[in-house]
VMD Tcl script that draws the C-alpha trace (Angstrom):
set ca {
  {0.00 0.00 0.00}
  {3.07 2.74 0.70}
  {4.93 1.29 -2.40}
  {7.85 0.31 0.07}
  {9.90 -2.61 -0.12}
  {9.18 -4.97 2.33}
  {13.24 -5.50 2.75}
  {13.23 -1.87 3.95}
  {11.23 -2.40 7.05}
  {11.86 -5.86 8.08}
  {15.32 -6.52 7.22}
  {18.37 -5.69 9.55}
  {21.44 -5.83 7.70}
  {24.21 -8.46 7.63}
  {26.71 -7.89 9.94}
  {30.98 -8.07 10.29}
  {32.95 -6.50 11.96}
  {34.29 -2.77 10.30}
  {37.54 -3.84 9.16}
  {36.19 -6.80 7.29}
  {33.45 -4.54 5.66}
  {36.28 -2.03 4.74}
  {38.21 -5.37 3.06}
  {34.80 -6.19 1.50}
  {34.17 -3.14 -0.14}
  {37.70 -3.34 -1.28}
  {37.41 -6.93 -2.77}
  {33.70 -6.12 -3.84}
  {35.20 -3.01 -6.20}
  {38.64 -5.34 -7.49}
  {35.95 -7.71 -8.01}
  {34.35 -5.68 -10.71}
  {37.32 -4.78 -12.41}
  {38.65 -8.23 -12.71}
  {35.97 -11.20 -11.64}
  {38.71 -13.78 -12.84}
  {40.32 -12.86 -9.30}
  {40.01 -16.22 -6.79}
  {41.40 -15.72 -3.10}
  {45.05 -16.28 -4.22}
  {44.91 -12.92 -6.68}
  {42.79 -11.17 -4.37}
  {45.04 -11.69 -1.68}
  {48.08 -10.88 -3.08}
  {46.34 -7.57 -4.87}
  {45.47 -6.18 -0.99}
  {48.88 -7.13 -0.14}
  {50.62 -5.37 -2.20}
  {48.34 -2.37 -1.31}
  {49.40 -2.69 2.12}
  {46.88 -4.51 3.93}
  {47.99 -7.22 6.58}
  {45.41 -10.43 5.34}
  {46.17 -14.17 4.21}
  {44.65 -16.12 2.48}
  {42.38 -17.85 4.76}
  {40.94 -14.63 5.51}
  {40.13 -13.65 1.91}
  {38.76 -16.73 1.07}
  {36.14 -16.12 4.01}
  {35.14 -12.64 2.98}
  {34.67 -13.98 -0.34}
  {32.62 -16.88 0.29}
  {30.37 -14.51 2.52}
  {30.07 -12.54 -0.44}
  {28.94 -14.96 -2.46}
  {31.81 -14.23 -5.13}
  {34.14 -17.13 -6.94}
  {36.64 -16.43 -9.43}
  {35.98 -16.96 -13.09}
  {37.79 -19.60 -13.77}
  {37.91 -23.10 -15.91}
  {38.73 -25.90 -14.23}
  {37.60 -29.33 -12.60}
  {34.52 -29.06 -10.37}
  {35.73 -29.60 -6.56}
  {31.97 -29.61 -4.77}
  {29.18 -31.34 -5.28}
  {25.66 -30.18 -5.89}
  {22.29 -31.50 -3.61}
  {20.67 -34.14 -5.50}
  {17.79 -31.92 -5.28}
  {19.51 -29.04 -7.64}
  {19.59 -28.89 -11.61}
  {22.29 -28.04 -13.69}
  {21.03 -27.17 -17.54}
  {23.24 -26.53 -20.57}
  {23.96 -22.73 -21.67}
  {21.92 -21.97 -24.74}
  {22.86 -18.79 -26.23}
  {26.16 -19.73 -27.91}
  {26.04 -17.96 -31.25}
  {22.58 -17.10 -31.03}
  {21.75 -13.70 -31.99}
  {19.82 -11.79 -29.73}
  {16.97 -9.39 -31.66}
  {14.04 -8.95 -29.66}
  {12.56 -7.72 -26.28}
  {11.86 -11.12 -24.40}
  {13.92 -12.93 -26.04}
  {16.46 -13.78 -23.02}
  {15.99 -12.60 -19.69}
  {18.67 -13.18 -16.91}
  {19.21 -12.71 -13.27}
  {22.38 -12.55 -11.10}
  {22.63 -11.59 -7.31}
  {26.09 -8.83 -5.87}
  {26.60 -7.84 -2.97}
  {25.95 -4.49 -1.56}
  {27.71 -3.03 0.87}
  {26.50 -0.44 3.56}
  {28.09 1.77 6.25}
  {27.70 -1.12 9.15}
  {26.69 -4.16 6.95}
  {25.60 -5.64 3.60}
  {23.09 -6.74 1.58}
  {22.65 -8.90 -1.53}
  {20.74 -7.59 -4.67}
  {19.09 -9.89 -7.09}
  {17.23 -8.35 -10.66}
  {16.22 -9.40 -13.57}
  {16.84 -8.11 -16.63}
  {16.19 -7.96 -20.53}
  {19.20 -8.78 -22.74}
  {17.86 -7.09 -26.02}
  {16.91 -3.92 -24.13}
  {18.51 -3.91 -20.88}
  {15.63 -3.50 -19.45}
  {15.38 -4.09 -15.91}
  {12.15 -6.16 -14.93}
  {12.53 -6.48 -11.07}
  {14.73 -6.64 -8.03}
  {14.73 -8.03 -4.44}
  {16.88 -7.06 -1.60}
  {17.99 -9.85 1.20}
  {20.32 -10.35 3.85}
  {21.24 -13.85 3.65}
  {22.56 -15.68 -0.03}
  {18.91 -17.73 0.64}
  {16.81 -18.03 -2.91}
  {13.73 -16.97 -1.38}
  {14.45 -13.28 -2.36}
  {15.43 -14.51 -6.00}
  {12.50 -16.25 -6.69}
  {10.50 -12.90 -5.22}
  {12.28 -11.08 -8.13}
  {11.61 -13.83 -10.68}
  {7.87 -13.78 -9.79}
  {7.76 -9.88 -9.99}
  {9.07 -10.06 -13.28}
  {6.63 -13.07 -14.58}
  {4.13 -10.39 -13.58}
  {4.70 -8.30 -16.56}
  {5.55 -11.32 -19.36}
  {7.34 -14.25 -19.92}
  {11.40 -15.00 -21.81}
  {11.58 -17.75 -24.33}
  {14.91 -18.28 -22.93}
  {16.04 -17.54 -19.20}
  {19.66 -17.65 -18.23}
  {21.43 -18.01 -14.67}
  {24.86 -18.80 -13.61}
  {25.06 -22.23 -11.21}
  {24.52 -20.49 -8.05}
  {21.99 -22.75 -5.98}
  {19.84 -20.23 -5.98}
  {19.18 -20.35 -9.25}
  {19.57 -24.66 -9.78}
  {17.42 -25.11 -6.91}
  {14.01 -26.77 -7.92}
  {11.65 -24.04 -6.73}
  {13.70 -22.03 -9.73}
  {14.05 -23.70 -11.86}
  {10.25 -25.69 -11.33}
  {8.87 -21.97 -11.47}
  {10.32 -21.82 -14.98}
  {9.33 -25.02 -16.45}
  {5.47 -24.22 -14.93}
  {5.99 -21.38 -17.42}
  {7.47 -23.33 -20.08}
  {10.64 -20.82 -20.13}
  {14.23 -22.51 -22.04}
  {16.50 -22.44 -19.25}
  {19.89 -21.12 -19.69}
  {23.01 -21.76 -17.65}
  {26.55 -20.07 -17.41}
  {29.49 -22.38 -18.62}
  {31.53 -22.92 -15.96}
  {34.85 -20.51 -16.36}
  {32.95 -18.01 -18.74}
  {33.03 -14.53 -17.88}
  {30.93 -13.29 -20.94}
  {27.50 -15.64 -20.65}
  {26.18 -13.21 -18.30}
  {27.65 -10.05 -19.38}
  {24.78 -8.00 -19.62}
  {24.04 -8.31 -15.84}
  {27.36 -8.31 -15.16}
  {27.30 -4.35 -16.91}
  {24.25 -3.23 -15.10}
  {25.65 -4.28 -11.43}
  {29.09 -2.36 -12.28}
  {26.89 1.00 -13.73}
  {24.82 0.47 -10.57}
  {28.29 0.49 -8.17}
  {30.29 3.30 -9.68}
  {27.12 5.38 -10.88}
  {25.16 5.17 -7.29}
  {26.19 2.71 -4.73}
  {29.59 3.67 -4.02}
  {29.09 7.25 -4.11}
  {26.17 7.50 -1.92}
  {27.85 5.36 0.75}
  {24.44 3.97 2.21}
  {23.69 3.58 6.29}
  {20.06 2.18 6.39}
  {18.31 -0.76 4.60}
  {15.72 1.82 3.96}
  {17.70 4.15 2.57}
  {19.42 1.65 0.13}
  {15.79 0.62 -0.77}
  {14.89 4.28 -1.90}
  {18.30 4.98 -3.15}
  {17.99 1.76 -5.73}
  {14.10 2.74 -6.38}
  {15.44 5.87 -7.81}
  {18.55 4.56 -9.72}
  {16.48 1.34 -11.51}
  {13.78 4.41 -12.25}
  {16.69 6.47 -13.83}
  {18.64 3.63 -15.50}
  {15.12 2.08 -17.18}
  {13.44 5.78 -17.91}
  {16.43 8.34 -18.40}
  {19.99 6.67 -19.06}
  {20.65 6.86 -22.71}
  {22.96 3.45 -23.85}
  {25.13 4.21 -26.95}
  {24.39 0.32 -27.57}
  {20.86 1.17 -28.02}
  {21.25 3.45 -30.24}
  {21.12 6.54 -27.35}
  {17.88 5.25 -26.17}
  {16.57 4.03 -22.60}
  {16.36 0.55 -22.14}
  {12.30 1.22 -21.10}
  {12.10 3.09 -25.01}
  {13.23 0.06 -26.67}
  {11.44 -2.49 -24.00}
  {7.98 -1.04 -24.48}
  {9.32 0.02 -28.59}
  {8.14 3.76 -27.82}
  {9.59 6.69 -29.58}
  {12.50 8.96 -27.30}
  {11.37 11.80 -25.60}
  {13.03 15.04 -26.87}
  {12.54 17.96 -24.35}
}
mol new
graphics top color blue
foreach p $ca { graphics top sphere $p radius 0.5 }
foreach p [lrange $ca 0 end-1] q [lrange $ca 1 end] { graphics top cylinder $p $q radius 0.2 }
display resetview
């Protein structure tokens, strides 16, 4: 009824302790520039900026995070039985329409005295971003929230995820296959099946996140209500020919003041 998030009212952020969260924010932004980075890189790169960790440490912070290098190589955990893994269908396939693809990803957020985790969905041919959930745990409860928001308002032929569990879990995958949606997942060890989402959570960082320095879960909430409002309605993408992603979504004509 007050068009507020539930996130914003009822969820307390994670918590660590402040020099972790100052390492976090510092992985979270190396991160972006270089998601091939395991613990090993990552470790040595704060290192050699001065900071006193090992390895141990990093690879703690990271798996909090959520975040794992890009990287091929031989799979060293195994899945629940109860999880899906489905091959990645967009090799070579042109993308040339709204609806097309749609894909999600979750990043981590980070606040003044905690974090959150972000999921959205978005709209490969127009960048268009359908929905997004805040959480404060890596649970898929809050992914499947966005998924459902963005069912709403239509349905993907094709919908592509990385292997998080979130996303081979079978109340996500099941909610796609009720739909009768292709699902799409991430190689293991490629950066570029996801790139699209992987662009929108970088603009998000360096355009908004990092410079407003959040304190409050509400005040993230607000602060992303505006930027998603901005990025879909006002930001002009010179890979859509200067137009907003909602302009080519809904195919209207710009708006020229």
């Amino acid at each position: 009824m007050l068009e507020i998030d539930r996130s914003g009212l009822y969820y307390e952020p994670a918590r660590e302790p402040a020099e972790n969260l100052r390492l976090m924010r510092l992985i979270d932004e190396q991160y972006l520039a270089a998601p091939f980075y395991g613990s090993r890189r990552m470790t040595a790169w704060l290192v050699r900026r001065g900071e006193l960790v090992n390895r141990k440490r990093i690879q703690r912070l990271m798996r909090i995070m959520g975040l794992e290098a890009i990287h091929p190589g031989p799979r060293t955990t195994k899945r629940s039985p109860d999880h899906e893994i489905h091959p990645y269908l967009l090799r070579d396939v042109i993308i040339n329409r709204c609806d097309q693809v749609w894909s999600t990803d979750v990043t981590y957020v980070p606040l003044k005295d905690g974090y959150m985790f972000l999921a959205a969905v978005i709209d490969w041919h127009s960048r268009f971003v359908l929905s997004w959930r805040l959480s404060n745990t890596l649970d898929g409860r809050f992914c499947l929230e966005a998924l459902d928001a963005a069912l709403e308002g239509g349905r993907p032929e094709i919908f592509n995820t990385d292997q998080g569990c979130q996303f081979t879990a079978r109340a996500f995958t099941g909610r796609l296959k009720k739909e009768k949606i292709a699902i799409s997942m991430d190689g293991r060890g490629r950066a570029l099946d996801n790139v699209f989402i992987e662009r929108l959570w970088r603009s998000l960082k360096y355009e908004d996140v990092y410079l407003k320095s959040y304190q409050t879960v509400r005040e993230l909430t607000r602060g992303l209500e505006q930027w998603f409002a901005f990025y879909n309605h006002e930001r002009l993408h010179q890979s859509l020919d200067y137009r907003t992603p909602a302009e080519v979504y809904h195919n209207a004509q710009p708006i020229i003041p």
